[in-house]
C-alpha positions in Angstrom: -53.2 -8.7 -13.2 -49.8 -9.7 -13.1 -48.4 -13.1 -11.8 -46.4 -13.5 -8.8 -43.2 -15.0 -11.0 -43.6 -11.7 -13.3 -44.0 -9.1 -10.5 -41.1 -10.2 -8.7 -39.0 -10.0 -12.3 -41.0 -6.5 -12.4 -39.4 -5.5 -8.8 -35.6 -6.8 -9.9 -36.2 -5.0 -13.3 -37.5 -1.4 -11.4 -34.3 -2.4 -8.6 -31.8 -2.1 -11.0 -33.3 0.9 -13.0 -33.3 3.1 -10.2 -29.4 2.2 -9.1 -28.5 2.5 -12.3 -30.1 6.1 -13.1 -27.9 7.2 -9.7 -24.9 5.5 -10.8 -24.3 7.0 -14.3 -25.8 10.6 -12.9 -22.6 10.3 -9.7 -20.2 9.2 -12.4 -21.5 11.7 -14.9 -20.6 14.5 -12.4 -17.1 13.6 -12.7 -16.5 13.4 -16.5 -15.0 16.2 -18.0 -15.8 15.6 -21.6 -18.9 17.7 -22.4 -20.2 15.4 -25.0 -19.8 12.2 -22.8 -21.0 13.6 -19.6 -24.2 14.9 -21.7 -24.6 11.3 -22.5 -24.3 9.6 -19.3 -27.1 12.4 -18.3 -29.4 11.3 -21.1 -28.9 7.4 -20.4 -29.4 8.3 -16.4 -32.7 10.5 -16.7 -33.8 7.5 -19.2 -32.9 4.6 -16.5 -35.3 7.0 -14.4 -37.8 6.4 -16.7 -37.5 2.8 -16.9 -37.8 2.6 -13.3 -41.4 4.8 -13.2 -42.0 2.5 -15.9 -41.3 -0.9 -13.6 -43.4 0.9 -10.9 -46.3 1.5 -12.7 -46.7 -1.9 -13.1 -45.5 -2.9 -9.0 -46.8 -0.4 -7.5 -44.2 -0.2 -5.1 -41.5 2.2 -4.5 -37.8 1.1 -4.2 -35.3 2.8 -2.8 -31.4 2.2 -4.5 -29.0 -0.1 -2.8 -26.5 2.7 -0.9 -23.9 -0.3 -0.4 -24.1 -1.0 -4.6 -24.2 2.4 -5.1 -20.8 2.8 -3.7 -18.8 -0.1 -4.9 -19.9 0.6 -8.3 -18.7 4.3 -7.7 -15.5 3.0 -6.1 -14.7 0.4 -8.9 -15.3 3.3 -10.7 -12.6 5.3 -9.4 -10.2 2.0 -8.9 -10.1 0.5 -12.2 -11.7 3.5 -14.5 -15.3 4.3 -15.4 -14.9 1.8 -18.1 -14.8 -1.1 -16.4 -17.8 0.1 -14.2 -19.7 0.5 -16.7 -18.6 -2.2 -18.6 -19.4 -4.5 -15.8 -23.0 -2.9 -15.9 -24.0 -3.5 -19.6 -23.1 -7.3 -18.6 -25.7 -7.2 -16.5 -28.1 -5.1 -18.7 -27.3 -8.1 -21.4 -28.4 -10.3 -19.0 -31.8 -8.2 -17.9 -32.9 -7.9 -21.8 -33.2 -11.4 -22.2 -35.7 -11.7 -19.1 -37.2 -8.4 -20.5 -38.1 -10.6 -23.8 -39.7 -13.2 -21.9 -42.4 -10.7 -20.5 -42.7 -8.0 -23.5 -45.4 -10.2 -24.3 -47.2 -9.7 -21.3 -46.5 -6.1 -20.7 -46.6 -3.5 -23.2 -44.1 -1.7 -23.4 -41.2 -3.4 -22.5 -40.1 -3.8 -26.4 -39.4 0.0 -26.2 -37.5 -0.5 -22.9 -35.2 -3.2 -25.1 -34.4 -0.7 -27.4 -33.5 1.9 -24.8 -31.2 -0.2 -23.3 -29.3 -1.7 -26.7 -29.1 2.3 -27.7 -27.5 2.9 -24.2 -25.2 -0.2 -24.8 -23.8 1.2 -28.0 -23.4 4.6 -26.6 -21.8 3.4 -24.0 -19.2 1.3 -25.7 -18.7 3.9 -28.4 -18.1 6.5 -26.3 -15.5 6.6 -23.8 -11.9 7.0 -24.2 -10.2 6.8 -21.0 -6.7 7.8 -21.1 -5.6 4.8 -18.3 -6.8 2.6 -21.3 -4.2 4.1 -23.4 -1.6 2.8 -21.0 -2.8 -0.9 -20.9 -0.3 -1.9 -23.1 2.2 -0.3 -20.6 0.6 -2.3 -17.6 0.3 -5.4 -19.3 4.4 -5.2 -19.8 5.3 -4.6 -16.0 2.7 -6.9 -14.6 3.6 -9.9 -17.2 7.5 -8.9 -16.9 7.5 -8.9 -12.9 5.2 -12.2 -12.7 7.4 -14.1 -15.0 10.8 -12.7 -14.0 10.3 -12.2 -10.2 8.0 -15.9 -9.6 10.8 -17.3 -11.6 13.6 -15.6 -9.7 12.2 -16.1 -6.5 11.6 -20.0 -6.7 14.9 -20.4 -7.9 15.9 -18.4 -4.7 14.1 -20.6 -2.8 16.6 -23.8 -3.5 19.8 -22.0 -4.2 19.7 -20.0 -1.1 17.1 -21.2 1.6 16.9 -18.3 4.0 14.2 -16.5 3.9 15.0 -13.4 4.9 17.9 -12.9 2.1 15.4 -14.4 -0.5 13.7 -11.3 0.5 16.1 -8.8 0.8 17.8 -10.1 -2.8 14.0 -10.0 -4.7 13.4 -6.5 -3.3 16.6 -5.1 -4.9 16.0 -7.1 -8.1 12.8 -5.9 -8.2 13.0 -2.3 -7.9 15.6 -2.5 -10.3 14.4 -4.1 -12.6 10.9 -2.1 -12.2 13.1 0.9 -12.8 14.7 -0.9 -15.7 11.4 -1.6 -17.7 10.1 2.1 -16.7 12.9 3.3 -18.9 13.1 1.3 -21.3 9.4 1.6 -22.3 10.2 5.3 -22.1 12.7 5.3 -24.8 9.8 2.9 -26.9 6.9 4.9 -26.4 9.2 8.1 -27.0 9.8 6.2 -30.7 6.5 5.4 -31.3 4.8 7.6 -34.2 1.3 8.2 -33.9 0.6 7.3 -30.7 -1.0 9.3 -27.8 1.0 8.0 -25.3 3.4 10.3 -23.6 6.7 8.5 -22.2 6.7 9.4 -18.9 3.4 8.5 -18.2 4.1 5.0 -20.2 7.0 4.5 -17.8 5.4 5.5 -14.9 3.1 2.4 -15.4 5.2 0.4 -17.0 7.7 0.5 -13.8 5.2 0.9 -11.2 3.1 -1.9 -11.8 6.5 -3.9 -12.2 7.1 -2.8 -8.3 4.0 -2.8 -7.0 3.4 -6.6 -8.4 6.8 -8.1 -7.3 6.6 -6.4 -3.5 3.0 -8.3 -3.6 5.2 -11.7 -4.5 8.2 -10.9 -2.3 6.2 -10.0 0.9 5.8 -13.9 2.0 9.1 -13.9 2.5 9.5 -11.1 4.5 7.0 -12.7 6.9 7.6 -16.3 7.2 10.4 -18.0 8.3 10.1 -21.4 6.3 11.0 -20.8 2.7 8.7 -23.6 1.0 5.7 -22.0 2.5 6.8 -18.3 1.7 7.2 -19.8 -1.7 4.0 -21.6 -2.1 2.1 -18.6 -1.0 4.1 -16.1 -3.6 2.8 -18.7 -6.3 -1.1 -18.3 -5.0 -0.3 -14.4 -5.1 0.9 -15.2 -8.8 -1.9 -16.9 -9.3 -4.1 -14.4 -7.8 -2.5 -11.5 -10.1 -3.2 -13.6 -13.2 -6.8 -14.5 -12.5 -7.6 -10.7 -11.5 -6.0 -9.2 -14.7 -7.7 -11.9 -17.1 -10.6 -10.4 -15.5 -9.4 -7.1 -15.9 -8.8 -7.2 -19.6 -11.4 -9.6 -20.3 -13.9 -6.6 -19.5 -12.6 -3.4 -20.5 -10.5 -4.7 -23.7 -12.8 -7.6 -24.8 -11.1 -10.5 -24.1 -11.3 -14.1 -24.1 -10.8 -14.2 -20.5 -9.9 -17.9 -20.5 -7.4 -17.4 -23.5 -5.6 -14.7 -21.2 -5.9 -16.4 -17.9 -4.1 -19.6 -19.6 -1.9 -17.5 -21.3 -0.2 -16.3 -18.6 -0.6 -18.9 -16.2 1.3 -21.0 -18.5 4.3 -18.6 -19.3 4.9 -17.4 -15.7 4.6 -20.9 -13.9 6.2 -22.6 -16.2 9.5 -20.7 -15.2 9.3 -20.6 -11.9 8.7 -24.3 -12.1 12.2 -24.1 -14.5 13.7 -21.9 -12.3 13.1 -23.8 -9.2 15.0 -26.6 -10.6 17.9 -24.7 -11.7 18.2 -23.9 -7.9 17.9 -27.3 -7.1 20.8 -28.4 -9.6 22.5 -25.2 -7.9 22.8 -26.1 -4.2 23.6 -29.9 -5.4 26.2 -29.5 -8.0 27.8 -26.0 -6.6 27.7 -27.1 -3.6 26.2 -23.2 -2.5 25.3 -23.7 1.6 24.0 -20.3 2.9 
């Protein structure tokens, strides 16, 4: 007879089993490498297992999450199938430790470990998404746009003070120099020996991730009328872009989030902090008064 502490662990334990066999069986139906969607079949008909498993000892049936269901199909389809499933072997590192503390208890469950660290390596082993390929390519637009355009923009802020002309002078700077980037890392990738990169798609990241991220900086400005605030809210996007891509990379590349979160933090605020007092010595020394 099982405790009430250990049968509630056994209901989380069959909860996540059973959203986790119809997970990897909806994202299996859209891989179209034989060998890896074979895989994510195995590890899903094994998570069904585990779940029957969990039941026989709860005696209760549980019926998947539809609302977790989706967003891990979503993120899925968002940010690549290896981040989902990178984000669910976190939590399946996290499961196996509370599966230790009851494989005493319930026989069995020292089988189920081993399961899941086979499922783990698979997992990590096996996918090679092509977006992942072009990382390197993202990683240039996003860091070029945060540093250039949060730079540009709060020197803007001092050496023009109008909102609306901050806006309209970022936009064109940003687009062209999104454009910019896009072709040049078409010309390096082209260079590149032994890569499987092809140049277009390298630009096509390269210079859309540079437009998409400084129209997500420039858009205060477009909306507010007083510059400081536009400003400050451009640096909490900045700041926003940083923390989710540390995240980002931190999870599908390995990572020391904090390493990459500081990292960047420190580069691109430390010139818009430089850059906001060259448009301070600007307006006071130039004498510039739009």
């Amino acid at each position: 007879m099982l405790s009430k502490k250990i049968k509630k662990e056994v209901l989380t334990f069959q909860k996540y089993e059973i959203l986790e066999h119809f997970v990897y069986r909806k994202i299996s139906h859209h891989i179209k490498n034989p060998a890896n969607k074979r895989i994510l079949e195995q590890i899903s008909k094994d998570e069904l297992k585990h779940y029957h498993f969990w039941k026989k000892h709860s005696g209760i049936e549980i019926k998947p999450s539809k609302l977790k269901r989706g967003f891990y199909y979503l993120v899925s389809k968002i940010l690549g199938i290896t981040f989902a499933i990178k984000i669910m072997i976190k939590r399946e590192q996290k499961a196996q430790k509370h599966y230790k503390d009851i494989s005493e208890k319930i026989p069995g469950v020292k089988k189920l470990i081993a399961d899941e660290k086979r499922h783990e390596q698979h997992l990590i082993n096996m996918f090679d998404e092509e977006r992942l390929h072009y990382t390197g390519a993202i990683v240039v637009g996003l860091n070029d746009a945060l540093v250039e355009l949060t730079g540009a923009l709060a020197g803007f802020t001092l050496a023009l003070g109008n909102t609306h002309l901050i806006a309209l002078v970022g936009s064109i700077i940003g687009i062209t120099t999104g454009l910019s980037a896009g072709a040049s890392q078409y010309l390096e990738t082209e260079t590149e020996k032994g890569t499987e990169k092809k140049p277009f798609k390298a630009a096509v990241y390269t210079g859309f991730s540079y437009i998409l991220t400084s129209l997500f900086l420039i858009f205060p400005f477009f909306i507010f009328i007083n510059f400081y605030l536009a400003l400050g809210i451009t640096l909490f996007n900045a700041f926003l872009v940083i923390l989710f891509f540390s995240f980002y990379l931190s999870v599908v590349k390995d990572f020391s989030f904090k390493r990459r979160f500081l990292h960047m933090a420190l580069i691109g605020f430390g010139v818009a902090i430089l850059a906001f007092g060259i448009g301070f010595l600007v307006r006071k020394f130039l004498g510039v008064e739009i």
